[in-house]
Backbone as XML, in Angstrom:
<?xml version="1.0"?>
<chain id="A" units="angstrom">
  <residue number="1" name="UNK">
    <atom name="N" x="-9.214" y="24.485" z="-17.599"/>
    <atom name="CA" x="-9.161" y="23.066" z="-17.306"/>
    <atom name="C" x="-9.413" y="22.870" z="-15.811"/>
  </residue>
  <residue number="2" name="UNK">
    <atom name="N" x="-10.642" y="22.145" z="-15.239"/>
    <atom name="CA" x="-10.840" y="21.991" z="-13.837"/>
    <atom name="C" x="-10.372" y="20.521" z="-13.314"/>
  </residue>
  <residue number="3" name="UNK">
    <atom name="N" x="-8.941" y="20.611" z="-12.377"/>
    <atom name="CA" x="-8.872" y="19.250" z="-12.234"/>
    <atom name="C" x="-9.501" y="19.296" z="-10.936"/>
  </residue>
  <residue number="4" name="UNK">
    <atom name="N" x="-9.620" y="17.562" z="-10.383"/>
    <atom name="CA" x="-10.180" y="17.679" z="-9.006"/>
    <atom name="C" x="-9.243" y="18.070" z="-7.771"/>
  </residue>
  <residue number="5" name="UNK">
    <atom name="N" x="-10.239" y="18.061" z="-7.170"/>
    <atom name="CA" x="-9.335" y="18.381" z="-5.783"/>
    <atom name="C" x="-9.080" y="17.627" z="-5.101"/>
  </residue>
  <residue number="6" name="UNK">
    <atom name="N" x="-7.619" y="17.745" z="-4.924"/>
    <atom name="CA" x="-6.643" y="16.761" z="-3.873"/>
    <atom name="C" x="-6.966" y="16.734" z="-2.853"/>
  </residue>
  <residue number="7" name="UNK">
    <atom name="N" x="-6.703" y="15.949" z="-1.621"/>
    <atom name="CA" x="-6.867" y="16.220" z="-0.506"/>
    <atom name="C" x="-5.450" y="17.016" z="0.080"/>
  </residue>
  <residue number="8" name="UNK">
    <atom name="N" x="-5.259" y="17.610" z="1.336"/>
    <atom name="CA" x="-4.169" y="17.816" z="1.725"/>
    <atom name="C" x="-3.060" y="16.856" z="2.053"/>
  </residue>
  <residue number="9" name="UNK">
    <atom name="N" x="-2.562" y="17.076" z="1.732"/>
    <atom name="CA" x="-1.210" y="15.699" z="2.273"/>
    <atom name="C" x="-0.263" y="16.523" z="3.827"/>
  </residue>
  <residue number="10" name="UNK">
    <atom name="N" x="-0.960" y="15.041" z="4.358"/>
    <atom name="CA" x="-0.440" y="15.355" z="5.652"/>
    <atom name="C" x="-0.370" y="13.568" z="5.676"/>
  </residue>
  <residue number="11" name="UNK">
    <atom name="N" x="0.237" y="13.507" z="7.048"/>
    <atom name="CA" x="0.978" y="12.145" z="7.502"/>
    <atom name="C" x="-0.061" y="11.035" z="7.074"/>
  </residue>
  <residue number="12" name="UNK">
    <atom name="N" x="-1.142" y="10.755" z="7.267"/>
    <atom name="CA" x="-2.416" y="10.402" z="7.269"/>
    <atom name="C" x="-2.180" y="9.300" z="5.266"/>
  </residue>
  <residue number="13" name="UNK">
    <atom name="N" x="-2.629" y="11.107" z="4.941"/>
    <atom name="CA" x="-2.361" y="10.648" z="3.793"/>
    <atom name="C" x="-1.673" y="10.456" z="2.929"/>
  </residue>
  <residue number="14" name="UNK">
    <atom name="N" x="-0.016" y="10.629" z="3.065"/>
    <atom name="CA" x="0.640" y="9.929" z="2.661"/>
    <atom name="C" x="0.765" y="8.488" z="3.112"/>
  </residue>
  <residue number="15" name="UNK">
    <atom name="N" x="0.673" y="7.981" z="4.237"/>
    <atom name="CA" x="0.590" y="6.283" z="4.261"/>
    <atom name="C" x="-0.380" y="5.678" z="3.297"/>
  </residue>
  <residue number="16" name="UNK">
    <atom name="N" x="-1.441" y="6.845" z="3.192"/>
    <atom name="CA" x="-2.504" y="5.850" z="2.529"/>
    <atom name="C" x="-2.049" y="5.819" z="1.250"/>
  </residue>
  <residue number="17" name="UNK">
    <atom name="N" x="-1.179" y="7.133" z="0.647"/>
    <atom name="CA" x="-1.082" y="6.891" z="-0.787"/>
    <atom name="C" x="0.125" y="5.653" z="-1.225"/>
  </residue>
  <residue number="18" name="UNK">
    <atom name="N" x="1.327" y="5.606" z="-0.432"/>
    <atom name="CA" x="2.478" y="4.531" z="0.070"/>
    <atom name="C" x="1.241" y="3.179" z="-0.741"/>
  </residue>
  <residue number="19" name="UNK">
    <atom name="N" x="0.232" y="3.278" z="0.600"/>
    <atom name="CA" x="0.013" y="1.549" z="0.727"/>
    <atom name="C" x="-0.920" y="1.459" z="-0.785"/>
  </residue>
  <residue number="20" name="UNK">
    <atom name="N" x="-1.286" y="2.791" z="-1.074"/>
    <atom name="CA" x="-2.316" y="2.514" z="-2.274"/>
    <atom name="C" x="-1.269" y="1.864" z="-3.294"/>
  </residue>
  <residue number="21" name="UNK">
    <atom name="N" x="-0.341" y="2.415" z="-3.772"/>
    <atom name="CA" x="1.013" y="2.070" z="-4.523"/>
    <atom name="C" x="1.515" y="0.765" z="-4.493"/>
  </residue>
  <residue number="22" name="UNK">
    <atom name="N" x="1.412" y="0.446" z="-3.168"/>
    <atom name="CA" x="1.485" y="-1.648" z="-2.818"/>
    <atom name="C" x="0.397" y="-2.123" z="-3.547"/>
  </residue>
  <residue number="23" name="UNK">
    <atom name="N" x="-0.765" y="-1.949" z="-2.985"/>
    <atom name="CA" x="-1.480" y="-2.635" z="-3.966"/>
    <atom name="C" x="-1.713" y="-2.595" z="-5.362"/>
  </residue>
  <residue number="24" name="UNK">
    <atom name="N" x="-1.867" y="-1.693" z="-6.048"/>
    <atom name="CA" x="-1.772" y="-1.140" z="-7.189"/>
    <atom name="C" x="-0.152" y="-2.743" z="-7.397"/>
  </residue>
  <residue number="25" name="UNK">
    <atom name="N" x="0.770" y="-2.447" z="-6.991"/>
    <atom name="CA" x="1.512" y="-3.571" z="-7.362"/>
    <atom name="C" x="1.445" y="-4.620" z="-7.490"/>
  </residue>
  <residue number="26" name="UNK">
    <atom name="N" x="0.191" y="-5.144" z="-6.301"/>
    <atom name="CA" x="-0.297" y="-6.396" z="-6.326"/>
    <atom name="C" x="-1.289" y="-6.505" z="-7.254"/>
  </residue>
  <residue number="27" name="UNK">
    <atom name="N" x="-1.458" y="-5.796" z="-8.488"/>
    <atom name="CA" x="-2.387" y="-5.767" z="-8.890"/>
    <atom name="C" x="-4.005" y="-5.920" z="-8.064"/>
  </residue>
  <residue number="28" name="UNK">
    <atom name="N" x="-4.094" y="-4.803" z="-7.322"/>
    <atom name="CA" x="-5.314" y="-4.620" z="-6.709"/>
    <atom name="C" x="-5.654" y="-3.181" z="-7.087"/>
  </residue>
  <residue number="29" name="UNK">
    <atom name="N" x="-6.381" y="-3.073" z="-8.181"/>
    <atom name="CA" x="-7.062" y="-1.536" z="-8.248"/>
    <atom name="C" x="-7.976" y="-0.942" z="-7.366"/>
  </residue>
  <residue number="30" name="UNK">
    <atom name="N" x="-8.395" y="-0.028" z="-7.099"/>
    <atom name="CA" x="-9.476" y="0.819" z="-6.542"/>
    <atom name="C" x="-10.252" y="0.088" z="-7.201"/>
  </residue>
  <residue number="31" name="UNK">
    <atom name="N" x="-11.391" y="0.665" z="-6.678"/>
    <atom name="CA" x="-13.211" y="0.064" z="-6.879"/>
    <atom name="C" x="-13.545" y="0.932" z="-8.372"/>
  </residue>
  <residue number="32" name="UNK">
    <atom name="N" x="-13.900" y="0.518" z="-9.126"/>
    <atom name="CA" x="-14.491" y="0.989" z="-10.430"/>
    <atom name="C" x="-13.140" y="1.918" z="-11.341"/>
  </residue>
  <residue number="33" name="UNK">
    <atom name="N" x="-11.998" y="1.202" z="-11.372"/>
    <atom name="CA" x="-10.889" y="1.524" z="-12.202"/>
    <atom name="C" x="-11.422" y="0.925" z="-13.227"/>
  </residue>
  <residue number="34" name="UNK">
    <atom name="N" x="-11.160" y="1.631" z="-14.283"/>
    <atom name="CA" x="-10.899" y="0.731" z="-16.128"/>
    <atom name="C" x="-9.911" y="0.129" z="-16.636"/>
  </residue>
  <residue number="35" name="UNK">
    <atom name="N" x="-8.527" y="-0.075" z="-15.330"/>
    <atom name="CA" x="-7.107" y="-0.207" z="-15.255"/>
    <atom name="C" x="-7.429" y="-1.709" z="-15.064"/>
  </residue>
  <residue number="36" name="UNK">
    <atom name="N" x="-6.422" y="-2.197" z="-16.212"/>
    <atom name="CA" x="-7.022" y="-3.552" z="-16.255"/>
    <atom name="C" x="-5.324" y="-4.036" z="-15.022"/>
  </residue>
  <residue number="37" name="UNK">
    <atom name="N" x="-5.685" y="-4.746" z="-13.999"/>
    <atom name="CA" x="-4.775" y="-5.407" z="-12.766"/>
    <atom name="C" x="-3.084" y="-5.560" z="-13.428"/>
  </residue>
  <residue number="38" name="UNK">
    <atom name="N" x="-2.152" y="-5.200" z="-12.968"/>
    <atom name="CA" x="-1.431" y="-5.684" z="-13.520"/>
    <atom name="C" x="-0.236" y="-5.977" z="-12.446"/>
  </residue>
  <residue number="39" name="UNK">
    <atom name="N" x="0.523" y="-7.129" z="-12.048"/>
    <atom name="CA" x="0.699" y="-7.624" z="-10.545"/>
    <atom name="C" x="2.510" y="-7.113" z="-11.116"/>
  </residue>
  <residue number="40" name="UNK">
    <atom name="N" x="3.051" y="-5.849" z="-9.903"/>
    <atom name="CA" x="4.457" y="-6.064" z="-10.254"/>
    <atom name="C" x="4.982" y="-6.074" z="-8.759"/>
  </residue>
  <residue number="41" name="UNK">
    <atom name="N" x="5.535" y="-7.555" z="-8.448"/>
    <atom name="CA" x="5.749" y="-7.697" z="-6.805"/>
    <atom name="C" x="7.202" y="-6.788" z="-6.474"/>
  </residue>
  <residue number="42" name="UNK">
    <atom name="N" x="7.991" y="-6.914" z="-7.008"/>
    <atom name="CA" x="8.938" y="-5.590" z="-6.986"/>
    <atom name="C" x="8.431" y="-3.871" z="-6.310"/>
  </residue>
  <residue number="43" name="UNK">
    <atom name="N" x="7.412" y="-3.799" z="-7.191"/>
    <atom name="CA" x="6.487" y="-2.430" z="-6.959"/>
    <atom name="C" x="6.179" y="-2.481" z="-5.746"/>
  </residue>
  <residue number="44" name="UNK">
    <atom name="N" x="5.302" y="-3.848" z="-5.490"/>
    <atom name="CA" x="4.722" y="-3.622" z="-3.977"/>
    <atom name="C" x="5.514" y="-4.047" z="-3.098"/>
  </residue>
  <residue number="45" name="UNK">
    <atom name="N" x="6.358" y="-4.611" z="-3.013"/>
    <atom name="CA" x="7.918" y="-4.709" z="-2.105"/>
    <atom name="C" x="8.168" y="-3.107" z="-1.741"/>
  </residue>
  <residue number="46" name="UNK">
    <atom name="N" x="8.619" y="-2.675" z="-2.996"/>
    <atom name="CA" x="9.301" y="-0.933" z="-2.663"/>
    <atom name="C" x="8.240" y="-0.523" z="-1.486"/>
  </residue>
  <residue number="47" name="UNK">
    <atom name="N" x="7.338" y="-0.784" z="-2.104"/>
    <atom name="CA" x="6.527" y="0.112" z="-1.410"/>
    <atom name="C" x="6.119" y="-0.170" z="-0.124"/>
  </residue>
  <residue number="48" name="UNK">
    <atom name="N" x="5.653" y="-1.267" z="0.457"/>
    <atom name="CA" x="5.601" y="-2.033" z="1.676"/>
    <atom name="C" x="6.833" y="-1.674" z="2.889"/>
  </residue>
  <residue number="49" name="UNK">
    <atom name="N" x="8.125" y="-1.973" z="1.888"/>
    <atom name="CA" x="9.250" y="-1.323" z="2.930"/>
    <atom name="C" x="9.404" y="0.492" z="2.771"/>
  </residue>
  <residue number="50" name="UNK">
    <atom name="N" x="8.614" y="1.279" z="2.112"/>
    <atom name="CA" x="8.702" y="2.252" z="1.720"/>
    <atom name="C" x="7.946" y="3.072" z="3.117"/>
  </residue>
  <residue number="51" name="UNK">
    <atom name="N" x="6.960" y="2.358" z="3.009"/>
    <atom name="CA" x="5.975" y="2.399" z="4.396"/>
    <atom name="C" x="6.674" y="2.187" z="5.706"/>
  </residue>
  <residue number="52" name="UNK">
    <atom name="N" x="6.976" y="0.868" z="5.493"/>
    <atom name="CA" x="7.929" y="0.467" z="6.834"/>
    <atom name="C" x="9.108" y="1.432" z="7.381"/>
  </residue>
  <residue number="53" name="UNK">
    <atom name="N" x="9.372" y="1.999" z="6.451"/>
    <atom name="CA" x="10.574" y="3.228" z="6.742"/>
    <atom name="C" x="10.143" y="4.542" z="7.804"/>
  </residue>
  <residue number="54" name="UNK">
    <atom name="N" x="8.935" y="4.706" z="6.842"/>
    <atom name="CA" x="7.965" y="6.373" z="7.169"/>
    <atom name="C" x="7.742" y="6.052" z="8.449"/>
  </residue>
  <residue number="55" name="UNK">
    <atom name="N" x="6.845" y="4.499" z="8.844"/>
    <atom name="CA" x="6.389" y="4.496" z="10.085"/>
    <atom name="C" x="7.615" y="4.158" z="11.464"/>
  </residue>
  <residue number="56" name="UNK">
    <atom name="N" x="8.460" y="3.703" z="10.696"/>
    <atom name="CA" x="9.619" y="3.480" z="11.621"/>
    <atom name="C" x="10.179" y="5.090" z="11.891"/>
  </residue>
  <residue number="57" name="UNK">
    <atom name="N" x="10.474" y="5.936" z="10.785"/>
    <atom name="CA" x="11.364" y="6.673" z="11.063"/>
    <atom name="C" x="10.010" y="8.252" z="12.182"/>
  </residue>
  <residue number="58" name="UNK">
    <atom name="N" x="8.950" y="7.703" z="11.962"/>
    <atom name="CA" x="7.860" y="9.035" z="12.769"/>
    <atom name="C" x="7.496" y="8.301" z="13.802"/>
  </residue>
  <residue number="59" name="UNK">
    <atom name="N" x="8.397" y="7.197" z="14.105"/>
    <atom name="CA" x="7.401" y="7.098" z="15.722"/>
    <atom name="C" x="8.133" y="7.882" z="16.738"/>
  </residue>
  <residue number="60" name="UNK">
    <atom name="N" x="6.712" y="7.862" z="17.343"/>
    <atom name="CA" x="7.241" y="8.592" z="18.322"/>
    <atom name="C" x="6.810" y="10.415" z="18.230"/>
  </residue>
  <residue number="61" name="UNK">
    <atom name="N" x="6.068" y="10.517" z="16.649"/>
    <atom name="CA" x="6.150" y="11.859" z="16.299"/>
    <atom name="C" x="4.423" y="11.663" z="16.049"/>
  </residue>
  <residue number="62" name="UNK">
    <atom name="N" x="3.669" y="11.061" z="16.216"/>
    <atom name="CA" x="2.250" y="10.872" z="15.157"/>
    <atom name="C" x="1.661" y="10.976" z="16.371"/>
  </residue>
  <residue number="63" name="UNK">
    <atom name="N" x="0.161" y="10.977" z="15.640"/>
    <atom name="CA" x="-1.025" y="11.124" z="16.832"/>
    <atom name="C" x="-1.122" y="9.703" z="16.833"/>
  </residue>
  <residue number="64" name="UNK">
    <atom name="N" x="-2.120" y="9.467" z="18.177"/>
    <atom name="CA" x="-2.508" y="8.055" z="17.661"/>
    <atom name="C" x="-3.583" y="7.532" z="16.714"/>
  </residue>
  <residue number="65" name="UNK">
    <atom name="N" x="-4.277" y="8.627" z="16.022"/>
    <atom name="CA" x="-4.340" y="7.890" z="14.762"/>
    <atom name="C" x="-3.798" y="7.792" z="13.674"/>
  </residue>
  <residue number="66" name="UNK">
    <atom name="N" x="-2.590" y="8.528" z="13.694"/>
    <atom name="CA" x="-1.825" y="8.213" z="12.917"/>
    <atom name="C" x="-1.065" y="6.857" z="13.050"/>
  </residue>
  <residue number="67" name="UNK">
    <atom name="N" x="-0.952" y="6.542" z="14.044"/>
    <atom name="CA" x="0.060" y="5.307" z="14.848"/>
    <atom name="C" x="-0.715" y="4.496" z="14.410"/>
  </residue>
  <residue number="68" name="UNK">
    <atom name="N" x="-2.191" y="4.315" z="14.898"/>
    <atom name="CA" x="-2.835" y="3.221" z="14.078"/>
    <atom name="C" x="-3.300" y="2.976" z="12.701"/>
  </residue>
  <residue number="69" name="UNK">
    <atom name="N" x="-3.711" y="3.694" z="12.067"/>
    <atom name="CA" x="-3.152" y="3.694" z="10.743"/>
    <atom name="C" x="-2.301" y="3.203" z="9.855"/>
  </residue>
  <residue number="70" name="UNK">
    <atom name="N" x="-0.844" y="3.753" z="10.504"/>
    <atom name="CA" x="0.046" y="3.097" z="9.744"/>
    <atom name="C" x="0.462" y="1.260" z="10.404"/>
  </residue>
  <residue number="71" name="UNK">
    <atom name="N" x="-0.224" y="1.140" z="11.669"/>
    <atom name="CA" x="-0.302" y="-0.259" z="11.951"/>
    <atom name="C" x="-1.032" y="-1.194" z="11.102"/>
  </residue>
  <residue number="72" name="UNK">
    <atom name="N" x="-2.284" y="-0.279" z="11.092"/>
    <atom name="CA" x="-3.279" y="-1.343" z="9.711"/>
    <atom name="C" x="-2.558" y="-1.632" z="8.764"/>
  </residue>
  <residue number="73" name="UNK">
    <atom name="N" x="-2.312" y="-0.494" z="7.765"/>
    <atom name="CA" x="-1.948" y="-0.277" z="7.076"/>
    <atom name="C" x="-0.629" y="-1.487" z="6.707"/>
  </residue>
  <residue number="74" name="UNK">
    <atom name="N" x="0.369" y="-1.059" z="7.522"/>
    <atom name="CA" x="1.639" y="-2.658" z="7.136"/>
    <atom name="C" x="1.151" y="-3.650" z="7.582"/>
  </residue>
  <residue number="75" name="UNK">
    <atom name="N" x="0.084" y="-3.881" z="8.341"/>
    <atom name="CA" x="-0.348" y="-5.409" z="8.375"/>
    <atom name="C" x="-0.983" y="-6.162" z="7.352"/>
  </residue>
  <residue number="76" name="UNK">
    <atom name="N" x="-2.493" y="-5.392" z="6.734"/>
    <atom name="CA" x="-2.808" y="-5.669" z="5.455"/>
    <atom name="C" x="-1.743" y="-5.710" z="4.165"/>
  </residue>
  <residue number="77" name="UNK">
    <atom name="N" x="-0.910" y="-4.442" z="4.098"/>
    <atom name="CA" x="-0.226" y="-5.037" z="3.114"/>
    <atom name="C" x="0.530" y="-6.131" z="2.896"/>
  </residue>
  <residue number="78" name="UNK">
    <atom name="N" x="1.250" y="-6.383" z="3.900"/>
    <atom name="CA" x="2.313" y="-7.390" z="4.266"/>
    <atom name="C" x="1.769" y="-8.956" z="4.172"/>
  </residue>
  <residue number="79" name="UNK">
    <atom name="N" x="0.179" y="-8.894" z="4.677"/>
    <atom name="CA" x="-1.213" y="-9.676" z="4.452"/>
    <atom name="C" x="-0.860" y="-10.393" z="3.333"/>
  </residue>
  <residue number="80" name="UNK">
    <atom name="N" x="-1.904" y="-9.705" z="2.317"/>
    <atom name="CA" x="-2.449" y="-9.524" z="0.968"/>
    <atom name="C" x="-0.594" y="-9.795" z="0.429"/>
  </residue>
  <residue number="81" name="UNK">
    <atom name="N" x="0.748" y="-9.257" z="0.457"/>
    <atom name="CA" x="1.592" y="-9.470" z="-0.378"/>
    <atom name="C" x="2.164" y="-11.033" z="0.044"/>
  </residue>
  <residue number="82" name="UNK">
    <atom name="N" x="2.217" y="-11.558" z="0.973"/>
    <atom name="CA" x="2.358" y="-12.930" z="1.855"/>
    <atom name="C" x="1.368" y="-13.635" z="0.659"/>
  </residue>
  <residue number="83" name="UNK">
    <atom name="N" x="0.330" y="-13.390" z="0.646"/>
    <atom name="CA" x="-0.911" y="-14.524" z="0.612"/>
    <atom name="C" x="-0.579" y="-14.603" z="-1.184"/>
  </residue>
  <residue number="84" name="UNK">
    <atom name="N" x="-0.058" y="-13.197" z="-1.794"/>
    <atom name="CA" x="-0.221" y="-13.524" z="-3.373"/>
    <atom name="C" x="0.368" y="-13.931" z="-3.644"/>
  </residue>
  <residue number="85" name="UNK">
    <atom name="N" x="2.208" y="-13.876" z="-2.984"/>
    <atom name="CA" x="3.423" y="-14.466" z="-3.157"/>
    <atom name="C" x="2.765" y="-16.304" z="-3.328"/>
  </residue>
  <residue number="86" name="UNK">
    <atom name="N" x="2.221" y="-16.988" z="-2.302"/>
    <atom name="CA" x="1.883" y="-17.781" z="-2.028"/>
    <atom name="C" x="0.676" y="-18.449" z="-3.174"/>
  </residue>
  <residue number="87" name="UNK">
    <atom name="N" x="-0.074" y="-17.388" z="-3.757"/>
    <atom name="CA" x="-0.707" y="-17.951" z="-4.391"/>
    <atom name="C" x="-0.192" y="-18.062" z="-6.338"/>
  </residue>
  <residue number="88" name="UNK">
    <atom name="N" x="0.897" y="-17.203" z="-6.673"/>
    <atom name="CA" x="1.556" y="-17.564" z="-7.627"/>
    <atom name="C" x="2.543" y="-18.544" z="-8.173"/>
  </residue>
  <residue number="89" name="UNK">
    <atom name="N" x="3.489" y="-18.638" z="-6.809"/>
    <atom name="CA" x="4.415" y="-19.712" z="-6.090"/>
    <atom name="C" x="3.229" y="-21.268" z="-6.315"/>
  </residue>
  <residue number="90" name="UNK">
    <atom name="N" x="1.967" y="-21.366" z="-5.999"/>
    <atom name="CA" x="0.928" y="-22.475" z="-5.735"/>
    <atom name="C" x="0.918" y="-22.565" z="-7.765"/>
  </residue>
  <residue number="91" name="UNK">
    <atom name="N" x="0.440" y="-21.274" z="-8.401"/>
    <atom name="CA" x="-0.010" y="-21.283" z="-9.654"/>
    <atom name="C" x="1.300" y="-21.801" z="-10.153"/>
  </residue>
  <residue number="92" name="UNK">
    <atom name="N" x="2.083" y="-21.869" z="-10.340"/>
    <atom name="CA" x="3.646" y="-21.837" z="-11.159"/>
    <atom name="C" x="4.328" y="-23.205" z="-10.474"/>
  </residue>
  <residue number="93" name="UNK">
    <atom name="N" x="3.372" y="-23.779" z="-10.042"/>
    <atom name="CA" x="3.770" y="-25.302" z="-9.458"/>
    <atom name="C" x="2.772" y="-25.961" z="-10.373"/>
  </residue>
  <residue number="94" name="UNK">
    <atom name="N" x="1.714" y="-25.779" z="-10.698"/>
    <atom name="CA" x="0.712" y="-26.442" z="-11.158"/>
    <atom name="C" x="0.847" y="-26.728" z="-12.687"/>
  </residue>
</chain>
C-alpha cells in the first residue's frame, strides 16, 4: 500500500495544519476537495485559539518566518471567522 508523503512537521507546518482545521470549520475546503463544506464554528473557534496558544506560547523561540506566518495566519483566520459569524447572524435575521 503506497501512501503519500507527508511533509515534515516542524513549527511551520504545524500552524498551517492548526489554521487548515479553522477553516475546514468554516466550512472552507482546499481547492478540488469532493468534501461537500460543512460550517462547524465551534471547530474553528478551537482551533483559531488553538493557534493563538502555539503562537503565544513560541514567541520568542521562531525564526522570523515563522513569526510571520503565524501572524498571517491568526489574522486571516480571525478575518474569514469575524466576516462568517457576521454573515450567518445577517442570514438568520432574514
Amino acid at each position: 500500500m503506497n501512501s503519500p508523503t507527508l511533509p515534515k512537521i516542524d513549527l511551520s507546518t504545524f500552524f498551517l495544519s492548526v489554521s487548515s482545521a479553522a477553516f475546514w470549520g468554516m466550512g472552507i475546503t482546499p481547492p478540488g476537495s469532493q468534501e461537500k463544506p460543512q460550517i462547524d464554528l465551534e471547530m474553528a473557534r478551537h482551533n483559531i485559539d488553538l493557534l493563538e496558544l502555539i503562537e503565544e506560547k513560541t514567541r520568542g523561540n521562531r525564526t522570523p518566518d515563522e513569526s510571520k506566518l503565524a501572524e498571517q495566519l491568526l489574522f486571516e483566520t480571525r478575518m474569514r471567522f469575524v466576516e462568517l459569524e457576521r454573515q450567518l447572524k445577517a442570514g438568520s435575521k432574514a
